[in-house]
N, C-alpha and C positions, 0 to 999 in steps of 0.2 A: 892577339893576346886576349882578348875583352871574349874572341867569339871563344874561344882555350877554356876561359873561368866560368863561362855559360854552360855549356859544356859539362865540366864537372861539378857546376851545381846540380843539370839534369840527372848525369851520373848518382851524387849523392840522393837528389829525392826518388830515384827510382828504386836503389838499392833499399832506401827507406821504405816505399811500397812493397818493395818484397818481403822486406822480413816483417811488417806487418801481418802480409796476406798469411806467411809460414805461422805467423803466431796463432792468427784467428783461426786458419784450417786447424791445427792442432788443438785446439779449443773447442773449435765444432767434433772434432773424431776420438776425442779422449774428454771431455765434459762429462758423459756420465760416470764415468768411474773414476773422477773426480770427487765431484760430490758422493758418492758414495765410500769415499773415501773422506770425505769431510767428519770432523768429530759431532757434528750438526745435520738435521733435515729438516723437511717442510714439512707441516702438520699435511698429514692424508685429507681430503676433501670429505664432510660430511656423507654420511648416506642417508636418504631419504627414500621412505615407501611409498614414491608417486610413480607414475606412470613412467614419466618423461626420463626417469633418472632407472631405473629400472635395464637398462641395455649397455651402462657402462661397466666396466673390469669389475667394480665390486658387485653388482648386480648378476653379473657372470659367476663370482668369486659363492654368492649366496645361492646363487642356484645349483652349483656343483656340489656343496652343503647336504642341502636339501634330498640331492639327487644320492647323494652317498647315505643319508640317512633312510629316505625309503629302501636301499640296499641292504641294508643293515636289519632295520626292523623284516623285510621278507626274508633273508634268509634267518634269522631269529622265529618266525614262524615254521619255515619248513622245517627247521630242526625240533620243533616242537611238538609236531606233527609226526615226524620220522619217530621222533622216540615214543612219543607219549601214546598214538592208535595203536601200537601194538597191546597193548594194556586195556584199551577199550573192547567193548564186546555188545553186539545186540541182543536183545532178549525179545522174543516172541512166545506170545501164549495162546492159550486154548483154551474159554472161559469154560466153565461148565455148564454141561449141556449142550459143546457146542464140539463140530468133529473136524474142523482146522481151525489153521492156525487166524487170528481172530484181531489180534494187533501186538504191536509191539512198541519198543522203550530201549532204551541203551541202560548200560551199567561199563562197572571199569575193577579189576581189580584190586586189592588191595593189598594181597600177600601173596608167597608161593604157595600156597596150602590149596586155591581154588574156591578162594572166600570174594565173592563178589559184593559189592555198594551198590542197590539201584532205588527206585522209588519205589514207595507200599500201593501207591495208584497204580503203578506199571504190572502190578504181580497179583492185584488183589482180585479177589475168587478165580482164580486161574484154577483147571484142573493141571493143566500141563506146563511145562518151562524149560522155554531151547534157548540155549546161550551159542550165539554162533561167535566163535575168535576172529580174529582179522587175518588166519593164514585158512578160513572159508572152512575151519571143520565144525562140527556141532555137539553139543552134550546138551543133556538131560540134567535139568537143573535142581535140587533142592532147597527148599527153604527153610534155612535157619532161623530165623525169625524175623519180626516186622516193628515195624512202631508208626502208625498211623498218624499219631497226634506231629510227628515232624515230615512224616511220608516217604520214611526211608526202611526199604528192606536189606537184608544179607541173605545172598544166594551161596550155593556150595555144589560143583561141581568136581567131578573126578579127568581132571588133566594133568599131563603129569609138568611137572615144576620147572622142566627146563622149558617148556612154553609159555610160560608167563611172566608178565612182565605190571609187576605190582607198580602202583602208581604215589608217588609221594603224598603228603595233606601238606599244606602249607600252615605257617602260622600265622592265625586269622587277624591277629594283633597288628601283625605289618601288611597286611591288605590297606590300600590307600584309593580313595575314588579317586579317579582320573589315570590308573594304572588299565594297562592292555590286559581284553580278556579276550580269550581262546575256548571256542565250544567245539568240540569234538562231539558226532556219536549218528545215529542211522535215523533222520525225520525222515515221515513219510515211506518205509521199507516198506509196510507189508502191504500186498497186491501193484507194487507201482511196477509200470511197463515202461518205467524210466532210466533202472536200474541202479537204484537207490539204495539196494538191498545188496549191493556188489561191494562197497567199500564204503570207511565211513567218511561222513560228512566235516569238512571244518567252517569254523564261521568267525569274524575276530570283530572285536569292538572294544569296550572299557567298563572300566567297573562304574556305575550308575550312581550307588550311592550303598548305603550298607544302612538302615535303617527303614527299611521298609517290614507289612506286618502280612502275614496271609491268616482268614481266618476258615475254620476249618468244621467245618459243620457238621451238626448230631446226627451219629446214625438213627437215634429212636424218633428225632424231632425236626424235619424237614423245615429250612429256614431257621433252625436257632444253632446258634456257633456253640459249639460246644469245646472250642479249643483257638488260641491264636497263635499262630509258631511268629514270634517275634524277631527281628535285626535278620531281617531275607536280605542278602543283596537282590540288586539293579544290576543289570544289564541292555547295553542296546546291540549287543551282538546278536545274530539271526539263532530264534528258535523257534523251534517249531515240535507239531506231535510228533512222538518219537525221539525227539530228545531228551523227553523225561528219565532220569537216571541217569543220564551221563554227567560228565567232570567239565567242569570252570576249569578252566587253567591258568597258569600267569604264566611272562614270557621264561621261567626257569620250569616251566613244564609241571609244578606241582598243583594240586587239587586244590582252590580257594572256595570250591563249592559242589552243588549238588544239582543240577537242573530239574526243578522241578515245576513251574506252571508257567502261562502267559496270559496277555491279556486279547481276547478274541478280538477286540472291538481295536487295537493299538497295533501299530508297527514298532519296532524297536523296545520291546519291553518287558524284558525277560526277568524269571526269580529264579535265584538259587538258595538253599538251605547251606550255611556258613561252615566252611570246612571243622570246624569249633563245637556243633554240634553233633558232627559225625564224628570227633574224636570221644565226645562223651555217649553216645548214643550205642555206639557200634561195639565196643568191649562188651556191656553188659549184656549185649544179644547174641554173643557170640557165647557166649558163658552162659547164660540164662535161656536164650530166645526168645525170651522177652524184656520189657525194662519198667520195674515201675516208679509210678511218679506219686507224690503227694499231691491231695486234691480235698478241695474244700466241700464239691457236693453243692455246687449252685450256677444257676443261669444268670448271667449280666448285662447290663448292657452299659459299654464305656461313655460316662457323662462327658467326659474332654472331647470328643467327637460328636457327642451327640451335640453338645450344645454349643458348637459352630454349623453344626449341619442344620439346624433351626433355626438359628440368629435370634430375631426378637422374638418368634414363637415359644423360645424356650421355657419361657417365665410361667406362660399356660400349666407347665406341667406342674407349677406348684413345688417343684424340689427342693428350691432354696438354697445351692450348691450347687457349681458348674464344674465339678473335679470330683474325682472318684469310680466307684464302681457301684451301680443301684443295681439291687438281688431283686431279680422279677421272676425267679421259682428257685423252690429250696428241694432238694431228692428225696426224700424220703426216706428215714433210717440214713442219711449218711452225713457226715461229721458238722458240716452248719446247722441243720437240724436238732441234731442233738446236744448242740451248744446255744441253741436259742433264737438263728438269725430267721429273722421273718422277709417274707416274699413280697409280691406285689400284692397291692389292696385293693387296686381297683383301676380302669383305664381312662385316660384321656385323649380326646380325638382332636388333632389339630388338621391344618391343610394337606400338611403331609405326612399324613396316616394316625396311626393308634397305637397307644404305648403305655405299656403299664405300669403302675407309679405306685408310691404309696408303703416299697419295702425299702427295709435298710438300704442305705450307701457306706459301702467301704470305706475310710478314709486314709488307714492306718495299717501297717503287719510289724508286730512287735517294733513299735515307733518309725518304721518307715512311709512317708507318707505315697499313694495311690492315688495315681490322675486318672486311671480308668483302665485303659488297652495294656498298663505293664501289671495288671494283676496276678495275670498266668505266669509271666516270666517270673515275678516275686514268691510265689509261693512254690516252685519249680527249686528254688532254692534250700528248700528245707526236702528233708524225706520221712517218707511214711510213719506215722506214729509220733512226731514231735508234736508239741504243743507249742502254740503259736495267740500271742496277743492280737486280736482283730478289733481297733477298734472302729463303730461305727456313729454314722449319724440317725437318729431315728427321734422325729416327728422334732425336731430342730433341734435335739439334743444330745450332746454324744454317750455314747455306752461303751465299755469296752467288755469285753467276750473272749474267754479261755478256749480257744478251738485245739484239740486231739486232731490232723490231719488223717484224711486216709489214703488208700494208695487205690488206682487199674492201672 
């Protein structure tokens, strides 16, 4: 009897064992979709950009990101590319005097008419000018007209309309540094045994900065600037000769610029002329073939630059003023002159070099005040024949001066 109830104790504790074991299995094989069935969960584990953490699920999860987004931005360029070189075009010339072809420059349409944008360096004293298309045919180019002072030309070919593939302009207002840029156009074509000359080139980086200056020097007066094309973008996307005159692109394929120089001495440091002032630039050369501008008729030199590029030397020069625009020659017969503005009076020689001092400084354009290098662009604002308040500083004291602008 005794060994009976022993018995069915074992009985009940084994039975007991079993349906434990059935609870736990079912706990271990149905657990997670338990909890995920819970109205509750566990906070996900931090992610950290160390090494050691770097190979787990979410470091996996970031690199598959990653990897989708490089995806995305290349095939956003080939589409860019696919649409937009149709539209591109090189240009090759023939200076004069000279009996081939001598170098070349890219350009890009602009319309169905066979009105090409390229640069006034790429075309300038050319006798001759071959626009070759991207389907490898070639025309004979004319020029419409130029404007040196930004360095942009209009060329005019006879293709016919269903070949062309006119190129947008962006608006230059939502251009942002740190946006993707895209160069299109043929560096390096003429004589290369690389065949450079076969198709165009791309190249991709971002936009630099938008406030850069290029200054653009006197034909009659070697070494004195005679113009500064203002707000150039930056670039560190690959340019090179030959890309002059082709298109900045952004990734919807439209024009944010104009490729026009580099720096020889630098990698990565490209200028473009701002799609902003090809929209003002290009109408009136199209209409005109030429464009002109209001112009005061005097050589300067910017004191806000001068007088960081001298530091404590600056004081030598005697100016008295570290802002403005000091007139160190005045043209003869032309609108400063005959409003009164006096030139340099005499020079002073510091460590680093000689400089002539002694004429008015700008300070003022009908109450706008003048640091120096935004001269040009200020008076760019007004046209031919207005009359404009200049005032200045002369011999520590200011004047102001009724100037008649004139126009080339």
């Amino acid at each position: 009897m005794r060994r009976k109830r022993a018995l069915d104790r074992v009985d009940v504790w084994l039975l007991i064992l079993a349906l434990a074991g059935v609870v736990l299995g079912s706990l271990m094989s149905f657990g997670p979709r338990l909890l995920e069935a819970l109205p509750f969960s566990y906070a996900q584990p931090p992610v950290y950009d160390t090494p050691d953490l770097l190979e787990n699920t979410w470091g996996s999860q970031a690199g598959e990101d990653e990897e989708a987004w490089r995806i995305q931005d290349e095939a956003n360029t080939i589409s860019v590319f696919e649409r937009a070189s149709t539209g591109v075009v090189m240009v090759s010339t023939t200076r004069r005097g000279g009996t081939g072809l001598s170098g070349n420059g890219s350009g890009f349409f602009i319309d169905t008419k066979g009105h090409i944008v390229t640069n006034y360096h790429v075309i300038e004293d050319a006798s001759r000018i071959v626009v070759h298309t991207h389907d490898g045919t070639s025309y004979d180019a004319q020029v419409v007209g130029s404007d040196r002072l930004t360095d942009l030309a209009v060329l005019a070919v006879n293709v016919p309309s269903d070949k062309v593939q006119p190129l947008p302009l962006a608006d230059y207002s939502q251009v942002k540094v740190g946006q993707k840029a895209i160069v299109i156009g043929s560096p390096l074509a003429t004589g290369s045994r690389l065949g450079l000359d076969r198709s165009p080139t791309i190249t991709t980086g971002v936009i630099s900065a938008k406030d850069r200056s290029l200054p653009v020097e006197s034909l009659n007066k070697p070494g004195v600037n005679d113009f500064v094309i203002e707000n150039l973008i930056q670039t560190d996307a690959a340019v090179n000769p030959g890309n002059s005159g082709g298109p900045l692109l952004n990734s919807r394929g439209e024009v944010v610029g104009v490729i026009t120089a580099i720096i020889d001495s630098a990698r990565g440091i490209g200028f473009a002329v701002p799609s902003s002032v090809v929209r003002d630039v290009v109408p009136p050369i199209l209409q005109h073939g030429s464009i002109k501008r209001a112009f005061l008729g005097i050589s300067y030199v910017d004191l806000d630059n001068l007088s960081k590029l001298l530091g404590t030397e600056y004081d030598e020069l005697g100016i008295g003023i570290c802002e403005g625009a000091l007139v160190t020659e005045v043209e003869k017969g032309g609108p400063a002159e005959n409003a009164g503005v006096r030139g340099a009076q005499r020079e002073v020689r510091v460590s680093q070099g000689t400089f002539q001092v002694g004429g008015d400084v700008i300070v003022s354009i009908n109450g706008v005040r003048i640091k120096g290098g935004d001269l040009a662009e200020e008076v760019l604002k007004y046209s031919p024949g207005e009359k404009v308040k200049v005032e200045v500083l002369r011999d520590g004291k200011k004047v102001s001066l009724d100037i008649v602008l004139g126009w080339r």
